[in-house]
C-alpha positions in Angstrom: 23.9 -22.0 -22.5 24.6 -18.5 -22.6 28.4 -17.1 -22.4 27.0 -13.6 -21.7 24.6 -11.3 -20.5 24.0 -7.8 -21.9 21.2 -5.5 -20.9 20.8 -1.4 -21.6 18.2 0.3 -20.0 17.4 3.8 -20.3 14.5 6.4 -19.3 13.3 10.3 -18.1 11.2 11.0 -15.7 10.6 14.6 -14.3 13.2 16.3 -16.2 15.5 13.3 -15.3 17.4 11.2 -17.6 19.0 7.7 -16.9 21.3 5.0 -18.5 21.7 1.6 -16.7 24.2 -1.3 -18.1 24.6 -4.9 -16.9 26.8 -7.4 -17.9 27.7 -10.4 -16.5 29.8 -13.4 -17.9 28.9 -17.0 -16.9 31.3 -19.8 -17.9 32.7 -23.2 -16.5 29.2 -24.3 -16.5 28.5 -27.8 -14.9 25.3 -29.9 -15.9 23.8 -32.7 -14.5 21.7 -34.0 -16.6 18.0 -35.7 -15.2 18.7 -39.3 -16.1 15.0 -39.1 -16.3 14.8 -36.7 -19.2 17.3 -38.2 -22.1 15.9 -38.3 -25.3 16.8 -38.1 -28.9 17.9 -34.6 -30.3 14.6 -32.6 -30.8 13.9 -29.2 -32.5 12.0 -26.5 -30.3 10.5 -23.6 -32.2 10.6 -20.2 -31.1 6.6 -19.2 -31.1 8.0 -15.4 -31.4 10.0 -15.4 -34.4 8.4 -18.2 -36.2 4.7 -17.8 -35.7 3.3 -20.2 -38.8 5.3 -23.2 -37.9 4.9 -22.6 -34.3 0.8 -22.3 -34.8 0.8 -25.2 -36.8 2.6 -27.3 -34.0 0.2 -26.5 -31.6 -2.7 -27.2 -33.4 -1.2 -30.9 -34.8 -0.5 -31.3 -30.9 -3.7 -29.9 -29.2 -5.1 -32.5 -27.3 -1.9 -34.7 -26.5 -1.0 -35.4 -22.7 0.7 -32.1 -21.3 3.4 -35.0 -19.5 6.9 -33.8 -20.4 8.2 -37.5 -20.4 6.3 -38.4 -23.2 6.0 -35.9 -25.1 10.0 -35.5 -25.3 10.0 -39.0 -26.3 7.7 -38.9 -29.3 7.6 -35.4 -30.6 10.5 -33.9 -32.9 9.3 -30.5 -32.8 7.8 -28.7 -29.7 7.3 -24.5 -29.6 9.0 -22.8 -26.9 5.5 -21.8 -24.9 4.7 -25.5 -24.9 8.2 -26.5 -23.8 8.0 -24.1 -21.0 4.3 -24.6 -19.8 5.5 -28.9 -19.5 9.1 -27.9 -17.7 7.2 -25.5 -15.0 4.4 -29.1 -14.2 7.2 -31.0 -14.3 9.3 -28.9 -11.5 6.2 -28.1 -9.7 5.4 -32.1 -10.0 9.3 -33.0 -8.5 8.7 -30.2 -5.4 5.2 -31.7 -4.4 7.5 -35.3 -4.7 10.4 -34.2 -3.1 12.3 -34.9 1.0 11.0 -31.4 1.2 7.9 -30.4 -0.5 8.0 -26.9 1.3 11.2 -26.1 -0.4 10.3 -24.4 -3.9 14.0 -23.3 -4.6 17.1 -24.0 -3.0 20.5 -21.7 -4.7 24.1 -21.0 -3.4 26.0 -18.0 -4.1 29.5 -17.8 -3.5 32.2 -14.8 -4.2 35.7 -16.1 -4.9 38.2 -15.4 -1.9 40.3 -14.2 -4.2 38.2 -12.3 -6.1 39.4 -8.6 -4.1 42.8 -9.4 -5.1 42.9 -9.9 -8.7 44.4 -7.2 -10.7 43.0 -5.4 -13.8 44.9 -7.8 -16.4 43.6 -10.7 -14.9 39.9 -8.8 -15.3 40.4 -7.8 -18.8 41.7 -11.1 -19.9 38.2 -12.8 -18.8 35.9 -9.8 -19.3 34.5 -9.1 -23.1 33.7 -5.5 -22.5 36.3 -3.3 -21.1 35.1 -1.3 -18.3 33.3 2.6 -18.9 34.5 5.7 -17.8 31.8 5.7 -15.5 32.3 2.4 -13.6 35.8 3.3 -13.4 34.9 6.5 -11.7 32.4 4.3 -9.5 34.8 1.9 -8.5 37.4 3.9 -6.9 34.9 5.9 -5.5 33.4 2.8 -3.7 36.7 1.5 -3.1 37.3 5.6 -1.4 34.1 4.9 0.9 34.7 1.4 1.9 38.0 2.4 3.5 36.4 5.6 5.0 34.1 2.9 6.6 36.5 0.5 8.1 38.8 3.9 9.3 35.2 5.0 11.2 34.2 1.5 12.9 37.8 1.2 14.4 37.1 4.8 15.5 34.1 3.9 17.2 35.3 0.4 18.5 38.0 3.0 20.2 35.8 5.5 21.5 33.4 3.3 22.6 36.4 1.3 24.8 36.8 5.1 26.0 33.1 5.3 26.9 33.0 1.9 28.9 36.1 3.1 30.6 34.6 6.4 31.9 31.6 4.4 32.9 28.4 6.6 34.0 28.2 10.3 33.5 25.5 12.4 35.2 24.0 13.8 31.7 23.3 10.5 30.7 19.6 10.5 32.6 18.6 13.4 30.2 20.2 11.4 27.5 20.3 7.7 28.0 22.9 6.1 27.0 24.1 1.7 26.7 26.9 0.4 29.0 28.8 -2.7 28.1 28.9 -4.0 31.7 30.6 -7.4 30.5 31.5 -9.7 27.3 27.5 -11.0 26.9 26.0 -7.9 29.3 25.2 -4.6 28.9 23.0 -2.1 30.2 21.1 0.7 28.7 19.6 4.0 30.1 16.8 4.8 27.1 15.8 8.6 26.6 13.3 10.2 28.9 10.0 10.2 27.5 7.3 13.4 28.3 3.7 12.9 27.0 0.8 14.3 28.1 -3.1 13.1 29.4 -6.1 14.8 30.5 -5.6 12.3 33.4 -2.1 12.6 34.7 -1.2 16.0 33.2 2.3 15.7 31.8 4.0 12.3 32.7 7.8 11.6 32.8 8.7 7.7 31.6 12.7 6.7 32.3 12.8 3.0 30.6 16.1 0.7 31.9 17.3 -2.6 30.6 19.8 -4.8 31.8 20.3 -7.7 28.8 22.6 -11.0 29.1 23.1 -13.9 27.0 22.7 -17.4 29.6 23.4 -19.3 26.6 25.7 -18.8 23.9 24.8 -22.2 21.8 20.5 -21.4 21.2 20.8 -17.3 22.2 19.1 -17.3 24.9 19.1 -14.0 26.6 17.6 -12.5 29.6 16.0 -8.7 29.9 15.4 -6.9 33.6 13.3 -3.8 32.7 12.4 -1.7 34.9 10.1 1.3 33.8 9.0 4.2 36.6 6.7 7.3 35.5 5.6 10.2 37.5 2.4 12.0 36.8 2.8 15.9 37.6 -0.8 16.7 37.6 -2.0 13.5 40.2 2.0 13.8 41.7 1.7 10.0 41.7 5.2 8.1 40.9 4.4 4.3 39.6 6.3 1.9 37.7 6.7 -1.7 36.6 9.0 -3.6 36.6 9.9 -6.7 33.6 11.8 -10.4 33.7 11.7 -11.4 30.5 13.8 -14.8 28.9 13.6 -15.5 25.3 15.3 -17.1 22.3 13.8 -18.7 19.2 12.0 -20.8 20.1 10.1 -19.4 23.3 9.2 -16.3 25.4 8.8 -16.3 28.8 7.9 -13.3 30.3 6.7 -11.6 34.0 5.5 -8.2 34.7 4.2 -6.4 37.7 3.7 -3.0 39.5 1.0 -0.3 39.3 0.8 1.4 35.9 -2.1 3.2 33.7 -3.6 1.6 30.8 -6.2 2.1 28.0 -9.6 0.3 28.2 -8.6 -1.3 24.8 -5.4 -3.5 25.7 -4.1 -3.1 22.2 -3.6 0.5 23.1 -5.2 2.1 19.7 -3.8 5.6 20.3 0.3 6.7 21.0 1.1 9.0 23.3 2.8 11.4 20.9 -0.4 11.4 19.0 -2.8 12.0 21.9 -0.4 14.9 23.4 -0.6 16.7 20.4 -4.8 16.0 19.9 -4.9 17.3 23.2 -2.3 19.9 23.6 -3.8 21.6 20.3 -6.5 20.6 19.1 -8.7 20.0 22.6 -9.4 16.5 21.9 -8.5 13.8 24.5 -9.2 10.2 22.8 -7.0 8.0 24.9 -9.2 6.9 28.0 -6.9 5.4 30.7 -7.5 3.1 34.5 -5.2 2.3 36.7 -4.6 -1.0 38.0 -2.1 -3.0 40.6 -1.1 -6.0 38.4 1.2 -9.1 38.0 1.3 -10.4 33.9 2.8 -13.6 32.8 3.3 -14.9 29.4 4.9 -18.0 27.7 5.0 -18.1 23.9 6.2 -21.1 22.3 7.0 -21.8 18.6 7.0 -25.3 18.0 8.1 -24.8 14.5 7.5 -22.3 11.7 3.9 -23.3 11.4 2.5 -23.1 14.7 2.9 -21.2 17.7 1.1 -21.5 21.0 0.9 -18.5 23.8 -0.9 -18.2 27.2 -1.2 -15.4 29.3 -2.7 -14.8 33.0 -3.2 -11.6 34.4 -4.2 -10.5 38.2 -4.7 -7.0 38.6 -6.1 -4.6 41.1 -8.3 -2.1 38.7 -9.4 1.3 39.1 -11.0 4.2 37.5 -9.5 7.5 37.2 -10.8 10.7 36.5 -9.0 14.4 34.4 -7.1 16.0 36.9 -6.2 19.2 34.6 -7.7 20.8 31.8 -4.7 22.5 30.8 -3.9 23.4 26.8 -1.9 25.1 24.7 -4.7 26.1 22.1 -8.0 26.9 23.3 -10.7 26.9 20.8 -13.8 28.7 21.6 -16.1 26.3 20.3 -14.8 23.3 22.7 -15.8 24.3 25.9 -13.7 21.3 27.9 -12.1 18.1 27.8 -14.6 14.8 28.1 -14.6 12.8 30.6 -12.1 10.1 31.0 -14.6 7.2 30.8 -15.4 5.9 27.3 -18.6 6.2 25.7 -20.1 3.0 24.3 -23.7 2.3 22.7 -23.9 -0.9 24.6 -22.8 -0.1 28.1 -24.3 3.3 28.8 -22.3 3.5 32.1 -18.4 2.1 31.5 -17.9 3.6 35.2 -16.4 0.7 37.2 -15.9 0.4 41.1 -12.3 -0.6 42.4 -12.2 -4.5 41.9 -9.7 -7.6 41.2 -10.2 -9.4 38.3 -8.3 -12.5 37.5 -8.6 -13.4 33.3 -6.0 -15.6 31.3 -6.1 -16.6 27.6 -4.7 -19.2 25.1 -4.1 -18.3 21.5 -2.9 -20.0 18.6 -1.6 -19.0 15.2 -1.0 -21.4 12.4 0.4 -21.0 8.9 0.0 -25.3 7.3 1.3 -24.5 4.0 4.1 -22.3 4.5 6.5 -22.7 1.8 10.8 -21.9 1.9 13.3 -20.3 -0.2 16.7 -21.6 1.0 19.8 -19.5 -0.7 23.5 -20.3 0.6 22.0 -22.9 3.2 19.7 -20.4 4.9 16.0 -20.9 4.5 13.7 -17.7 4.0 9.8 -18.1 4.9 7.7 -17.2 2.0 5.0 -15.5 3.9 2.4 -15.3 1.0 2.5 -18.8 0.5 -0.2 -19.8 3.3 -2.8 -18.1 5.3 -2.5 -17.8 9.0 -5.4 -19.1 11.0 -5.8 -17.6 14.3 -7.5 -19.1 17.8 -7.7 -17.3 20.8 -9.7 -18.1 23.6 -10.3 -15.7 26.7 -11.6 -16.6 30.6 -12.4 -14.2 33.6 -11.9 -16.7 36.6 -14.5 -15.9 39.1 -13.8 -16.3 43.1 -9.8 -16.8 42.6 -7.9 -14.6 44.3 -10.7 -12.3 45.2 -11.4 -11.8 41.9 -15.3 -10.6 40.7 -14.6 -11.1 36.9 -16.8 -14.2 35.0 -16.7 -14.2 31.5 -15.3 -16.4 28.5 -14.7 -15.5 25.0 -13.6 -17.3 21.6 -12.3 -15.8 18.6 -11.4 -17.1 15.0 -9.3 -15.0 12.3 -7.8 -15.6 9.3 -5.5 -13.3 7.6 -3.2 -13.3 4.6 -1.0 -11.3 1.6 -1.5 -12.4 -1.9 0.8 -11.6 -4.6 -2.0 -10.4 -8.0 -0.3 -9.9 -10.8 2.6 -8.1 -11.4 3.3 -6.3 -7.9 -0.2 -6.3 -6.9 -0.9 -7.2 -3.8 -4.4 -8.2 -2.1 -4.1 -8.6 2.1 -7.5 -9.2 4.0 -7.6 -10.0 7.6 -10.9 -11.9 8.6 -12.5 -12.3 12.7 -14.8 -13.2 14.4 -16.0 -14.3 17.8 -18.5 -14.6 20.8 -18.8 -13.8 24.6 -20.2 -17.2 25.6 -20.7 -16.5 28.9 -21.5 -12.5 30.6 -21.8 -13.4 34.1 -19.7 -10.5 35.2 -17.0 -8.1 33.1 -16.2 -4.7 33.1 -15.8 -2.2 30.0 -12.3 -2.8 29.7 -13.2 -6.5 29.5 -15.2 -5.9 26.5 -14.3 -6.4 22.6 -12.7 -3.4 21.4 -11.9 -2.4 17.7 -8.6 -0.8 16.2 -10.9 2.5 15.9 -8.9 6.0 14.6 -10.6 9.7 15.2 -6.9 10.8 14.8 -5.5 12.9 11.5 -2.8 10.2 11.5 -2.9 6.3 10.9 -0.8 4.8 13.2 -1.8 0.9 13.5 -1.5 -1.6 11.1 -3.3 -0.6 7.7 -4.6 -3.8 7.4 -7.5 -4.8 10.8 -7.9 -1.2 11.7 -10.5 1.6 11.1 -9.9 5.0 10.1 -13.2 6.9 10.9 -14.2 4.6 13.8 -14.9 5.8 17.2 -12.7 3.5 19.4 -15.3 2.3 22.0 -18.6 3.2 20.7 -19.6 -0.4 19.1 -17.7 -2.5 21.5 -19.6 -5.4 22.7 -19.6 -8.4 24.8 -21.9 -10.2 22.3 -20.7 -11.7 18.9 -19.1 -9.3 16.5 -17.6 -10.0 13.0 -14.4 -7.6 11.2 -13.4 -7.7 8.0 -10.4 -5.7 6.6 -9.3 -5.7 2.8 -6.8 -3.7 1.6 -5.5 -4.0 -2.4 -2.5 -2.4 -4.0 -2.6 -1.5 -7.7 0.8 -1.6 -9.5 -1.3 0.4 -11.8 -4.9 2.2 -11.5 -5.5 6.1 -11.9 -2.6 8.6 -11.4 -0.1 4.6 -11.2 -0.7 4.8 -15.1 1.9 7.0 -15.7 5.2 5.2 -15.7 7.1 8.6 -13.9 4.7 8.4 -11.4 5.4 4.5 -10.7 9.5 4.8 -11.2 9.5 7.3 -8.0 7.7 4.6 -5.7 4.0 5.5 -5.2 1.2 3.3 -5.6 -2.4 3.2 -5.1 -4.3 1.2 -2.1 -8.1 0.5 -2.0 -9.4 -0.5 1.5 -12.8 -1.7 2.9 -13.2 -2.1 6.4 -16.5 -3.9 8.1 -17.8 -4.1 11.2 -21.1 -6.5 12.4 -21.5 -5.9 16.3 -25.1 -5.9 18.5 -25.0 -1.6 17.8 -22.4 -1.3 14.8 -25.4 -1.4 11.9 -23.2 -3.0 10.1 -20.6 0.0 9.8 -18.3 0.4 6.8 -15.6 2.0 5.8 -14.8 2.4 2.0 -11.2 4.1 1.2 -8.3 5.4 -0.7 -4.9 6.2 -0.7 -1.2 7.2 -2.2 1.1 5.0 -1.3 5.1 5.7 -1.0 5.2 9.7 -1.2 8.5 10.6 -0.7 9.0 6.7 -0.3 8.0 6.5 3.5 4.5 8.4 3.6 0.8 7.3 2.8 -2.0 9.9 2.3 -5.4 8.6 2.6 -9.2 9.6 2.0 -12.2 7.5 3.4 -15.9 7.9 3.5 -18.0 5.6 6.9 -21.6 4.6 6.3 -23.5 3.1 8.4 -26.6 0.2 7.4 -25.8 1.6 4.2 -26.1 5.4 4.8 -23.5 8.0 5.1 -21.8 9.0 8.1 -19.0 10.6 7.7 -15.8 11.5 5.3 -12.1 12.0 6.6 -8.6 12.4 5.6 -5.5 10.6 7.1 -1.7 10.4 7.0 0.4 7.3 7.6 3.2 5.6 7.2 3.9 3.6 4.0 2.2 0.6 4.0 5.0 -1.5 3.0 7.2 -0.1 6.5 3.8 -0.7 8.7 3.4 -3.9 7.7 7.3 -4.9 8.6 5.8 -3.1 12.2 3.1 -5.1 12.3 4.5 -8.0 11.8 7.4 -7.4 14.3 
């Protein structure tokens, strides 16, 4: 077993030079040894440095059983690749057999309690290499910053004692602020949000939440939000307001009020990226209705591999229409704004009357063959070990509390990361579904796609569309999506080993659409991934049954960070 550990690595890289030394000493080793495994003394041969005898092993034992067992028991000589190939079956053969198969590795790591206190005789008797200039600089300047730190958090325990003390302050409606209002309670005041719509004009959004912890034992914690927003253009105040009771293993949640949203319900477009398409360059995307409503939700994890969520939903819907066309660039060749109703190929009217619709939903979302990592007794999902199969199922209930709506829907989706290679990494995201009965819907009750006529990416990179117009294929027929998105560790510009040390990495993506009017539309991309660590340029043509449509370019956030969004 090794006593030590050495390693020196050095490099350059844009005028840039590096040195990086490890070292790390291992002793008082304990073994136990697999009773299993005992066998007479045997000779393994290092394929690398003696590559005659180690070719002539293999061939004498090319066809013998690959069981570790045996082959410990009857061979004297074994080459290191074979000896390594049998130990990885075996382990993987004792995790498949094990009281938990999902478990692939299970370490502890501990740091000595009295490692902090141990002075530098103590650490030169047990070290083999004294310590460099440079680690010595490094230390006390760590040691310098950690006391800095603990100097400002009883600063800011103290001043925020202060705060509490002095309570509200009027400035704090411009500036939100969090009040600790007791041991498990606090309440926050969030900054004032301003956006603006071709339909309200500029709106005003004050967000409040009032959290508590009921229980202590499973943290279960209860949220009151309210949420009020005044439109300056319609001079219409509206609001919602949101009881919501959660811990880890459900979500229960109700919500209700009159409040604007988008005809897609995944809301494609962010307000910050419609006021500025708007404001500058004359182009209103996001199409909104108003509707009086009352949500309720319960999510329920049963365990790691399954989780279960319904919704029902009665609202009072209605269209709305641009009450300004005001703009801070105006472009001759735009004339005006578009209207606020969506254009679709399917519907060639998606004006609605006022109406109540009634519509609930089931979905479920399993992973079967998620896999663990447990380190110091904590067990970490491995997310690429499984798949995640998705079921959701959608009804419009007709004559229940007034409401006109008749419609049901089922949708199937798989999606998944696979590690390729040596960081490569290969996510696709698979759906599809069908409107089984039409009897009576709406637009907004029709299958939308994550569509983006935008200059920025702002959903997740993986089962969205870049070039896509957001309502112009949606259907209430059957419809199928594929998204595949691959990242190189290396490809054309990743082949350079500068350009790899400093983060970036290549992406291919190709997106697919099969709807009643989509002609099969595709999208075939590009992009640079991690510039300046946290951006993502992109380039991507459309085509359409297989002829072009239409190029653009797009900027996004790095996939890596979207994907932790996404996910969240």
């Amino acid at each position: 077993m090794p006593v030590s550990q050495q390693f020196e690595v050095g490099g350059r890289f844009f005028g840039f030079e590096f040195i990086y030394n490890y070292l790390a000493t291992v002793r008082d080793y304990q073994i136990e040894f697999n009773p299993e495994l005992e066998v007479e003394a045997m000779t393994v041969i290092d394929d690398k440095l003696f590559k005659e005898q180690a070719r002539e092993i293999e061939e004498r034992n090319s066809g013998k059983t690959n069981d570790l067992q045996e082959r410990l028991a009857t061979d004297k000589e074994i080459t290191r690749k074979e000896l390594r190939k049998m130990i990885n079956e075996y382990e993987k053969e004792e995790v498949k057999n094990s009281k938990e198969p999902d478990v692939i590795s299970n370490t502890t790591f501990k740091i000595d309690s009295g490692a902090y206190k141990k002075d530098s005789i103590y650490w030169a008797e047990i070290r083999p290499v004294p310590l460099t200039v440079e680690e010595i600089k490094g230390y006390r300047k760590t040691d310098s910053l950690a006391i800095e730190e603990r100097k400002k958090e009883e600063g800011d325990t103290i001043k925020r004692a202060e705060k509490n003390k002095k309570g509200f302050q009027p400035w704090d409606l411009l500036i939100g602020d969090v009040y600790k209002v007791s041991k498990h309670s606090n309440f926050e005041i969030q900054f004032p949000e301003v956006w603006f719509n071709t339909v309200e004009g500029f709106n005003l959004i004050y967000r409040m939440n009032f959290g508590t912890v009921l229980q202590d034992t499973n943290r279960t914690r209860l949220n009151i939000m309210p949420t009020l927003r005044y439109a300056f253009s319609r001079e219409k105040l509206s609001g919602h307001l949101t009881f919501r009771l959660r811990n880890s293993k459900y979500r229960f949640e109700i919500q209700g009020g009159r409040y604007v949203k988008q005809f897609n319900p995944d809301e494609p477009i962010l307000p910050i990226i419609n006021t500025f398409t708007t404001l500058f360059l004359e182009e209103n995307w996001m199409k909104l209705y108003e509707r009086d409503f009352i949500d309720a939700l319960y999510r329920r994890r049963f365990n790691p591999k399954f989780t279960a969520e319904a919704t029902l939903s009665w609202a009072k819907r209605r269209e709305l229409f641009n009450s300004t066309d005001y703009k801070w660039v105006d472009r001759d060749k735009i004339e005006d704004y578009t209207p606020n109703a969506p254009v679709s190929e399917e519907l060639s009217n998606t004006s609605f009357a006022e109406h109540q619709a009634l519509i609930g939903s089931l979905h479920f979302s399993a992973r079967p063959w998620l896999k663990y990592r447990i380190r110091n007794g904590r067990r970490n999902e491995i997310e690429t070990s499984t798949p995640t199969f998705l079921l959701t199922y959608r009804k419009g209930f007709n004559d229940l509390f007034n409401s006109v709506i008749d419609f049901d829907q089922v949708e199937l989706g798989i999606k998944q990361e696979i590690p390729v290679g040596v960081r490569g990494r290969l996510h696709y995201m698979l759906r599809g579904g069908v409107f089984l009965n039409t009897d009576s819907l709406v637009f907004m009750d029709y299958k939308h796609f994550l569509g983006n006529r935008t200059p920025f990416v702002t959903s997740d990179p993986v089962g969205s569309f870049r070039l896509l117009d957001y309502y112009q294929y949606s259907t209430a027929e059957s419809y199928f999506v594929a998204n595949v998105h691959y990242q190189f560790r290396r490809f054309l510009i990743t082949s350079i080993p500068e350009v790899r040390m400093v983060g970036i990495r290549e992406n291919i993506f190709i997106n697919y659409l099969a709807s009643p009017t989509s002609k099969h539309y595709t999208e075939v991309g590009y992009s640079l991934d991690g510039i300046l660590r946290i951006f993502r340029l992109e380039a991507a043509v459309a085509f359409r049954d297989g002829q072009y449509l239409n190029y653009g370019f797009r900027i996004g956030v790095a996939t890596n960070i979207a994907l932790r969004f996404s996910d969240n």
